[in-house]
Each structure stands twice: as structure tokens, then as C-alpha cells.
LOKOLKOL-814704 format. One line per 10 residues: number of its first residue (from 1); for each residue x, y, z of N, C-alpha, C. Coordinates in steps of 0.02 Angstrom, whole numbers, plus 50000, padded with zeros to 5 digits. Each point is the difference from the previous one (the first is absolute). Last residue first. Layout:
REM LOKOLKOL-814704
NUM	X:Y:Z:X:Y:Z:X:Y:Z ~ ...
END
This chain:
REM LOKOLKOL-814704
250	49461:49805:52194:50090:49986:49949:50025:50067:50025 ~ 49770:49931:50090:50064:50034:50035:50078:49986:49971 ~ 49772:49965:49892:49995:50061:50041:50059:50028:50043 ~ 49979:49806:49882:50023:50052:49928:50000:50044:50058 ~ 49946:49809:50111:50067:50016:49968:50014:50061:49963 ~ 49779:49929:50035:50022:50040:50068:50071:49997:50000 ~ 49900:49904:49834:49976:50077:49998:50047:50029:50033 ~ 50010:49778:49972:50053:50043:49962:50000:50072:50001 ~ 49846:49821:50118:50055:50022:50037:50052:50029:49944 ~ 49771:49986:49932:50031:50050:50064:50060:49988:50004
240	49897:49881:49798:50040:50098:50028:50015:50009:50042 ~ 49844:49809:49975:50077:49982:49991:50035:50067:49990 ~ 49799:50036:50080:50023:49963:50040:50057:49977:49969 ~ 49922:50222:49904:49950:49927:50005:50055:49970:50055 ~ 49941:50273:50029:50061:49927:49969:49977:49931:50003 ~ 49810:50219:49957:50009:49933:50069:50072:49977:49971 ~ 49808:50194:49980:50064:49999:49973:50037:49948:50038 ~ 49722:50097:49960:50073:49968:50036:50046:49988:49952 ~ 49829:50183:49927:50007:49943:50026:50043:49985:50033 ~ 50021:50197:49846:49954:49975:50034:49993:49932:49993
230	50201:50193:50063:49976:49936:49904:49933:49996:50059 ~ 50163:50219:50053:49961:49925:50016:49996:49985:49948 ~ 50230:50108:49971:49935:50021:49993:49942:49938:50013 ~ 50126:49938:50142:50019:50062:49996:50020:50032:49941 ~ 49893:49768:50142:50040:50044:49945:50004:50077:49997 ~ 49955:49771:50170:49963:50037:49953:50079:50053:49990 ~ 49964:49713:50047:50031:50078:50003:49952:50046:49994 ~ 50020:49722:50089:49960:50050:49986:50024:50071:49994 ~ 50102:49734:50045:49996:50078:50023:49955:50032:49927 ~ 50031:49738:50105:50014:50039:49962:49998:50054:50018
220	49973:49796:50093:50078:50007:50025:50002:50078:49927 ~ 49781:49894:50047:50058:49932:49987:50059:50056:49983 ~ 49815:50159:50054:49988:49944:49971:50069:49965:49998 ~ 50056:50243:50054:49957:49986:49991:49979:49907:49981 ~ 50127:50240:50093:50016:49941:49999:49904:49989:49968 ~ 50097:50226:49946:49985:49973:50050:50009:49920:49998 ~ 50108:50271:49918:49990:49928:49990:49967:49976:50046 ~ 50041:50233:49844:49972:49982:50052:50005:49901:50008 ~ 50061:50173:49823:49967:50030:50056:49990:49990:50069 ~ 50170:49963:49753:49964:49953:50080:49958:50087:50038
210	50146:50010:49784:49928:50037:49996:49946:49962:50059 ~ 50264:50015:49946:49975:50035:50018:49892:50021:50007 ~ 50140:49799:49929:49998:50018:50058:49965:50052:50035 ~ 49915:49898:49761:50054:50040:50036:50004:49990:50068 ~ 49871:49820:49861:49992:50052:50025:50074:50011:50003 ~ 49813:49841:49866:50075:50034:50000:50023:50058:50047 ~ 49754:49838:49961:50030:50045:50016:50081:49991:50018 ~ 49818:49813:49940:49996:50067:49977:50048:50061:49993 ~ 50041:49771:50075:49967:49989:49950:49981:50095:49966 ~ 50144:50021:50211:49950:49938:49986:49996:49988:49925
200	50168:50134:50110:49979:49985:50047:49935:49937:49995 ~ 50256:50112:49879:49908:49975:49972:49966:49965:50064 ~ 50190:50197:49985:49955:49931:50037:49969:49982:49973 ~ 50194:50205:49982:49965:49976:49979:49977:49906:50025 ~ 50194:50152:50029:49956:50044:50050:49924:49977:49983 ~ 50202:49914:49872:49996:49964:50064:49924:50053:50030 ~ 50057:50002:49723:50013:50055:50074:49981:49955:50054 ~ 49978:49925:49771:50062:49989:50028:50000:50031:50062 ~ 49816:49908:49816:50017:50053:50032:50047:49983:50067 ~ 49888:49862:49815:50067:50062:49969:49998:50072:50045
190	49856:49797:50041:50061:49968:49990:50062:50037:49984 ~ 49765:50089:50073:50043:49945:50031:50051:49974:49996 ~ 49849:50095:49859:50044:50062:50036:50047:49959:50035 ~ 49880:49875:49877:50071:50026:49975:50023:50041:50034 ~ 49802:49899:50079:50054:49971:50007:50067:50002:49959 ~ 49803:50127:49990:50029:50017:50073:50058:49939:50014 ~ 49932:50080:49737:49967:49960:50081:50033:50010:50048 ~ 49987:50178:49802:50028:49939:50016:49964:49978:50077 ~ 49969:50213:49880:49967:49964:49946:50054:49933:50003 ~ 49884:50187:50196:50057:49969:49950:49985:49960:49957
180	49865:50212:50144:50019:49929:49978:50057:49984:49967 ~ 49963:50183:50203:49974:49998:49936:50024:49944:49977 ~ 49944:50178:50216:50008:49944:49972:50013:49984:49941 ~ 50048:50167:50199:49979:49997:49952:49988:49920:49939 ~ 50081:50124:50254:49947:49969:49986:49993:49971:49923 ~ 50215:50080:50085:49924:50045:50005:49950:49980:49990 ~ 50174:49842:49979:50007:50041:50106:49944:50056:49990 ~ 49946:49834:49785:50068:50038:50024:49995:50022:50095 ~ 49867:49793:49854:50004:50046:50022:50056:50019:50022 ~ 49938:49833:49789:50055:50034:50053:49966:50051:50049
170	49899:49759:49853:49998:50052:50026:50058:50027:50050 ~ 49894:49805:49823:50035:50026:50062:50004:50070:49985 ~ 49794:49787:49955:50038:50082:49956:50064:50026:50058 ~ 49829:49806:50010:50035:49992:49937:50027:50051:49993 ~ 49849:50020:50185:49989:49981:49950:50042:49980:49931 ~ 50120:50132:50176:49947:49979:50009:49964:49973:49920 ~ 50282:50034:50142:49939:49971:49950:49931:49998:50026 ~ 50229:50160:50079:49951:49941:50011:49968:49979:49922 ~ 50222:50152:50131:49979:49967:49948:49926:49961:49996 ~ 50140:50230:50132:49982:49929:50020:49986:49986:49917
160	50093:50197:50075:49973:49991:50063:50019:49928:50003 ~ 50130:50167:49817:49942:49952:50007:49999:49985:50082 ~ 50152:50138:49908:49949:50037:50000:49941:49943:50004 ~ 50244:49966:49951:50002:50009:50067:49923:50049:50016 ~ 50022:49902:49780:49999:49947:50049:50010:50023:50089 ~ 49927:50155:49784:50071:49980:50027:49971:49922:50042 ~ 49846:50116:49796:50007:49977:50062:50043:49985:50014 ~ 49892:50153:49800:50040:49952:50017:50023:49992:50075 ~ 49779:50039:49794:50039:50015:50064:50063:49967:50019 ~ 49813:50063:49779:50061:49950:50024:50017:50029:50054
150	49759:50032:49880:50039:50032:50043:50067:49936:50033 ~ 49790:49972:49872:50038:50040:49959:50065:50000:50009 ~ 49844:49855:50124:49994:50020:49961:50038:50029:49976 ~ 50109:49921:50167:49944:50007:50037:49969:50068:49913 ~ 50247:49836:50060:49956:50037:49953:49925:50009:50035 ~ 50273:49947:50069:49927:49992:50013:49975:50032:49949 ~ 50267:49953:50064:49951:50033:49944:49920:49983:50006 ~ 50210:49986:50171:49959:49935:49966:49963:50080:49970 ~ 50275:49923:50132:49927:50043:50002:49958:49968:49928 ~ 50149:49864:50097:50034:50038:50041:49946:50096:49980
140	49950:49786:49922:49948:50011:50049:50050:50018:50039 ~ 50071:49921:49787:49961:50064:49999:49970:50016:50070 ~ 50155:49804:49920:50005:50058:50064:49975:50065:49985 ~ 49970:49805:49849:49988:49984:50069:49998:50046:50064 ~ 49938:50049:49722:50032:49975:50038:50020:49966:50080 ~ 49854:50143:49800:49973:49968:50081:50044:49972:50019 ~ 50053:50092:49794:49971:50044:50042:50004:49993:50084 ~ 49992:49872:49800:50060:49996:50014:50011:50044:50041 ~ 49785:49992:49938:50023:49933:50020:50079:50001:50010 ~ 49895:50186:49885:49980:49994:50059:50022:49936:50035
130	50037:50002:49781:50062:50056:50040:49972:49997:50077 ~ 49889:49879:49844:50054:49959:50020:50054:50030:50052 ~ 49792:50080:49908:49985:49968:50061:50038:49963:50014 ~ 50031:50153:49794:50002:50039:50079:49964:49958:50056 ~ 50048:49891:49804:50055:50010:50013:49985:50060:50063 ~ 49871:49817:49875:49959:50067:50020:50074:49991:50046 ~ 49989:49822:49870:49958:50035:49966:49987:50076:50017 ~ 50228:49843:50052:49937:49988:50024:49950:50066:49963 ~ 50256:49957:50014:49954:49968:49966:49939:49999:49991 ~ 50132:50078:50133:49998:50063:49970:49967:49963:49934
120	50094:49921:50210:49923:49999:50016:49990:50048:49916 ~ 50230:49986:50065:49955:49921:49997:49934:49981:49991 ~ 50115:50226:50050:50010:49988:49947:49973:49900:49987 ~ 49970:50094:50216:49949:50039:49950:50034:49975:49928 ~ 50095:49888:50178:49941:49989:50002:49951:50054:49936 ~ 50228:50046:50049:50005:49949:49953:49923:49972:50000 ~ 50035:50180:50143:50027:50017:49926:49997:49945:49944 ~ 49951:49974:50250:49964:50041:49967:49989:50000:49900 ~ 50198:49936:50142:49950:49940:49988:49927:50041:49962 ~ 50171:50143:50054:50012:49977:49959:49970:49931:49972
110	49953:50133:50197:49990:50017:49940:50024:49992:49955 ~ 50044:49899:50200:49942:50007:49998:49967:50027:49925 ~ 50217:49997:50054:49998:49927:49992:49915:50001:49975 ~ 50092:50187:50108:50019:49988:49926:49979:49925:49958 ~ 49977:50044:50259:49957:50054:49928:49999:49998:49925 ~ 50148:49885:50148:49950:49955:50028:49922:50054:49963 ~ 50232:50088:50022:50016:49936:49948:49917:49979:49996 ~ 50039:50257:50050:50004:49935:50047:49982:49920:49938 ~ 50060:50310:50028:49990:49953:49953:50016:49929:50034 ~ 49955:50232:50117:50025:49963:49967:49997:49925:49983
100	49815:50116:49961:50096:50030:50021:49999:49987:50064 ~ 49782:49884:49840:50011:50054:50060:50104:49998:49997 ~ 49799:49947:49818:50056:49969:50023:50039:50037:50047 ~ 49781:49921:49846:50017:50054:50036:50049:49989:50049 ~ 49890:49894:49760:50016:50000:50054:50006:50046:50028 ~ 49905:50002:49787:50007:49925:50024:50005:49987:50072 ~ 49872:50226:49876:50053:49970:50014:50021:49926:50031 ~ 49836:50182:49888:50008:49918:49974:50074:49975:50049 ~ 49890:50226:50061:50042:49981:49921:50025:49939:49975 ~ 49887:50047:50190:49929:50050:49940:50056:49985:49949
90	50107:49925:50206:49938:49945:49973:49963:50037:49919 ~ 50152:50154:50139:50038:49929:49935:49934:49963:49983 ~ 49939:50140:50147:50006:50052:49940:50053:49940:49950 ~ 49966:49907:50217:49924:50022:49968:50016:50021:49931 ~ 50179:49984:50140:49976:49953:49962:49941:50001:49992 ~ 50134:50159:50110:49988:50027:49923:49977:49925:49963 ~ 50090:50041:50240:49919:50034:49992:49983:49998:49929 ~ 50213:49890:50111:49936:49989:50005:49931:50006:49957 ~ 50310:50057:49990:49923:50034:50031:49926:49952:49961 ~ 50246:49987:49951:50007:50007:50069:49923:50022:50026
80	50040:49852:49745:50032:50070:50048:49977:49971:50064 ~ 49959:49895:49725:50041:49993:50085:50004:50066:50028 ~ 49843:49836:49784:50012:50093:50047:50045:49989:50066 ~ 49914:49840:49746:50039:50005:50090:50014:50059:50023 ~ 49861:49932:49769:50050:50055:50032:50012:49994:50078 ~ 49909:49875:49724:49997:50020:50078:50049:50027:50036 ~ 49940:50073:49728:50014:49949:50064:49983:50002:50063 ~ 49982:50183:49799:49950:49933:50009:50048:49932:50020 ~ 49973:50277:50020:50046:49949:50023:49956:49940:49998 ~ 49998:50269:49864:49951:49952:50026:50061:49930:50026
70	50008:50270:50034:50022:49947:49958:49966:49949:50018 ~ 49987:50185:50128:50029:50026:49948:50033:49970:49949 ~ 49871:49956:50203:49972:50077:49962:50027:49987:49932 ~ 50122:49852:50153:49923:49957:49979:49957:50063:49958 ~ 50186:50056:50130:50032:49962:49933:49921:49986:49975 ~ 50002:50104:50192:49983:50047:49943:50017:49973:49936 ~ 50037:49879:50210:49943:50006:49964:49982:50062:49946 ~ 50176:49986:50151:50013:49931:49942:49933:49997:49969 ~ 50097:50230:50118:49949:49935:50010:50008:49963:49970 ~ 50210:50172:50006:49923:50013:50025:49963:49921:49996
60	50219:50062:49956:49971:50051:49964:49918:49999:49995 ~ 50183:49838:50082:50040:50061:50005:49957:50074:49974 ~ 49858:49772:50079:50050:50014:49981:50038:50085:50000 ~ 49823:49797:50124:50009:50079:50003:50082:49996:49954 ~ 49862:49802:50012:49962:50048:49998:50025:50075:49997 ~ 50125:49753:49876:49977:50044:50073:49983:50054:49999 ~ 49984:49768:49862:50004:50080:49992:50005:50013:50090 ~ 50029:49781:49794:50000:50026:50085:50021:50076:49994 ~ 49875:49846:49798:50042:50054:50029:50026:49986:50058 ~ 49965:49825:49789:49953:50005:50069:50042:50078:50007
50	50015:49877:49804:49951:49971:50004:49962:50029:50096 ~ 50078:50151:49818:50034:49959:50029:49961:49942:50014 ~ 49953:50155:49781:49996:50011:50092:50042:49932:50014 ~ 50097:50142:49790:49941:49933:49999:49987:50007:50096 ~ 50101:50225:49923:50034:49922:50024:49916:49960:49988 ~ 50000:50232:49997:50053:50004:49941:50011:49923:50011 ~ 49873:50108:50154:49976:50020:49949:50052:49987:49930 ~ 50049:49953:50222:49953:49960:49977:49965:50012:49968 ~ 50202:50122:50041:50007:49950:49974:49921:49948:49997 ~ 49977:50231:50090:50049:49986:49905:49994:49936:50006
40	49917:50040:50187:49946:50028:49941:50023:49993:49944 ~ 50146:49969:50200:49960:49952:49978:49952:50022:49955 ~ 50134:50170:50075:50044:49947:49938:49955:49926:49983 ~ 49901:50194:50134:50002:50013:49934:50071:49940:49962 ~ 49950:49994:50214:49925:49993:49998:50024:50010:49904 ~ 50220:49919:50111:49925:50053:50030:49947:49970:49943 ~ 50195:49853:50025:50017:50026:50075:49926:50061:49997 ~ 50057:49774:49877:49995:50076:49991:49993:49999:50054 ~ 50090:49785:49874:49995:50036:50047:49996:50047:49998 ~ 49979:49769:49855:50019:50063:49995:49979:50030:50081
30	49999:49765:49918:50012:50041:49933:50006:50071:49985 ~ 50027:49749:50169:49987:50048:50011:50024:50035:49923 ~ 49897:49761:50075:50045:50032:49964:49996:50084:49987 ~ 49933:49746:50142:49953:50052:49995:50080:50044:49944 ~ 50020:49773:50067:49963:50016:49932:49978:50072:50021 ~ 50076:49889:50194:50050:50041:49954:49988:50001:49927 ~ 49903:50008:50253:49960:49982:49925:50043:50018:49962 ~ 50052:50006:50253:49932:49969:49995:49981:49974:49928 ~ 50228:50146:50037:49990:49924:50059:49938:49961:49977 ~ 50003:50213:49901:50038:49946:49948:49998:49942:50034
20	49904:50181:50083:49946:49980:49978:50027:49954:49955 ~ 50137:50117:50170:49969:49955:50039:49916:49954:49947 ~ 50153:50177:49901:50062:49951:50045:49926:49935:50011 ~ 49926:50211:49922:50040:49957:49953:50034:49937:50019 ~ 49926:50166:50152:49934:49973:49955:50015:49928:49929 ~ 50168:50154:50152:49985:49950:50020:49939:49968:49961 ~ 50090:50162:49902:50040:49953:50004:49978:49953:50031 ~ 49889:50187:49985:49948:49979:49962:50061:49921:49975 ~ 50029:50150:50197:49912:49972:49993:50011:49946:49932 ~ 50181:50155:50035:50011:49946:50048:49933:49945:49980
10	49995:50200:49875:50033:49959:49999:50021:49912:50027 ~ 49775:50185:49980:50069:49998:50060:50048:49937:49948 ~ 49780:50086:49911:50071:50044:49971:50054:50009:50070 ~ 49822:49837:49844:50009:50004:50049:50060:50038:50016 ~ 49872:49856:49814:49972:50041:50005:50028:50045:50098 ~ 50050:49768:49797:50010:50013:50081:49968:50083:49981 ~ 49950:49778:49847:50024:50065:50005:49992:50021:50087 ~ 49999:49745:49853:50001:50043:50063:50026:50064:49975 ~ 49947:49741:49884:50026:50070:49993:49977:50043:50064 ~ 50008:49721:49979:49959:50060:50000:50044:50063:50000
END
């Protein structure tokens, strides 16, 4: 695969290079810009790559003004030091989002990404392949919701809890707010890494932070309430407890 680097620290864009040859040494690097206006030339003058890695803030302002001012028909790994701008990547098709500094176990992440979408590229409807390479495993370090029109994006350190009702899961955030997912509670389950996290029953995923309250309850179980409430009981089934009451004092 061809690779354009898009990134105007040096050091950044060596190590990027270094640590993405260890993992995929077919990837093949074909050019490096450092601003907003040398990437506009060359991907206006170069067949597209097959992938970018851009970082957000260059020597001459936003990486997104690249997207104003030329059309980029690949996928585009976004790396930097700041958080807040993966929403505004998501609106630009972007593959990945790749926090500074640069970590093997990220890279790895989006470069599987990378090969999942180009593999999938077979398939009749190429923007439900992109979305699918999309969903990867460690998306539920934050989560793109859709609630009609309106895309939201959710950190993981902003969720309360997880549940399933009726066939449908569900995130409430620490502000109350709820909204669905378009995976089972047993993927959340499986691709979510943060310890501060329980699957306490069949239904419900909880945060630490969101115990209200504990009581003993029935054959050696405990009974919570929560903090945003849920309605109804909230019971650790009996084979949980005693890992519960482990998680509680890891």
C-alpha cells in the first residue's frame, strides 16, 4: 500500500514511519508535506494514495482546510495531541484517530482498520464497507451514536453504564442522557478494555463511578442503585458477585 504522510513535526512523522514498518512493511511511503498548501499540490498532482496519515494542526493552520480545497479520495488516519477534533474527522470519512504520542497498539489498530476496509471494497455498497472498517474493536475508546439526523460523539470516560432493553443496547452518560447503539451489549463487552467497567448481569455494564448505593440481597447477591437511576432492580447475578465484590476492591 502507498502512504502519504501529511505532518509538519519531523520527529512525529520519523517515528510514524519507524513504528508503521515494525507492524506492515508493504505499507510504502511516497511523499511527505509538512503544510496545508504543499498537501493540496501534491494530491492534486499524484494518483491518491491508497491511505493518508494527517496531523490536525499543521505549520499553516487546520488539516481540514485540505478537505475545502481539494478533493481526498482515500482513507485518512488523523494523528495528533488533541481529542476534541474526532467528530470533525468522522464528517471527513476518516478511518482512524490516532492520539500523540504515537503508540504501537494504535497503529496496529488502524492499520487493521485499513486492510479490513480495502478487503471489504469488494462488496456492492463501499460506504457500508467503510463504515464496517469503521467499527473496529477499540472504538468504545469513544462511540459515534446516531439519534436521527444528528451524529453525536461519546468519550468512554462520559458513560455511567451500558444496558439492554428489549433487544436494543443502550449508553447512558454521568448526565443522564441516553442513547442507542448499533452493537450488543455483548460486544460492548468484549471490546471494552477500561477495568472501571462490570458487567454486573445479563443486562447492565456499569461504571464504578455510577454505584449509588449497595444492599445485600437473596442467595449471597447484592442489589445496586445507580447513579443516573434506571428503573427497576438492579441485582449482581449470583455467579458475579464474588468477582463483583473483587472488581470493587482491585
Amino acid at each position: 500500500m502507498k502512504a502519504l504522510i501529511v505532518e509538519d513535526e519531523a520527529g512525529a512523522a520519523t517515528r510514524l514511519r519507524k513504528v508503521v514498518a515494525e507492524i506492515d512493511s508493504s505499507i510504502e511511503w511516497i511523499g511527505w508535506e509538512e503544510t496545508i498548501e504543499g498537501a493540496v499540490q501534491w494530491i492534486d498532482k499524484h494518483p491518491a494514495p491508497d491511505v493518508i496519515f494527517m496531523d490536525i494542526h499543521l505549520a499553516d493552520g487546520s488539516c481540514f482546510e485540505i478537505f475545502d480545497q481539494t478533493r481526498v479520495d482515500c482513507p485518512v488516519i488523523f494523528t495528533t495531541a488533541y481529542d476534541e477534533y474526532a467528530l470533525k474527522a468522522f464528517e471527513q470519512h476518516s478511518l482512524d484517530y490516532v492520539l500523540k504520542p504515537l503508540k504501537r497498539n494504535q497503529l496496529e489498530r488502524a492499520l487493521d482498520k485499513l486492510h479490513k476496509y480495502y478487503n471489504s471494497r469488494s462488496e456492492a455498497n463501499t460506504e457500508a464497507a467503510f463504515t464496517n472498517a469503521l467499527s473496529a474493536s477499540d472504538e468504545l475508546r469513544r462511540m459515534l451514536v446516531k439519534v436521527g439526523p444528528k451524529i453525536t460523539l461519546v468519550k468512554l470516560e462520559d458513560v455511567a453504564y451500558f444496558y439492554s432493553q428489549n433487544k436494543i443496547t443502550f449508553l447512558v452518560t454521568k448526565e443522564g442522557r441516553r442513547y442507542p447503539l448499533d452493537k450488543s451489549l455483548e460486544y460492548v463487552e468484549s471490546n471494552l478494555f477500561d477495568e472501571s467497567f462490570f458487567r454486573v448481569n445479563r443486562q447492565f455494564i456499569i461504571h464504578m463511578d455510577a454505584l449509588n448505593g449497595m444492599v445485600s440481597h437473596t442467595k449471597g447477591r447484592v442489589k445496586l442503585t445507580l447513579k443516573p437511576p434506571t428503573e427497576g432492580d438492579i441485582v449482581v447475578s449470583t455467579e458475579r458477585s464474588p468477582r463483583f465484590k473483587k472488581w470493587l476492591t482491585a
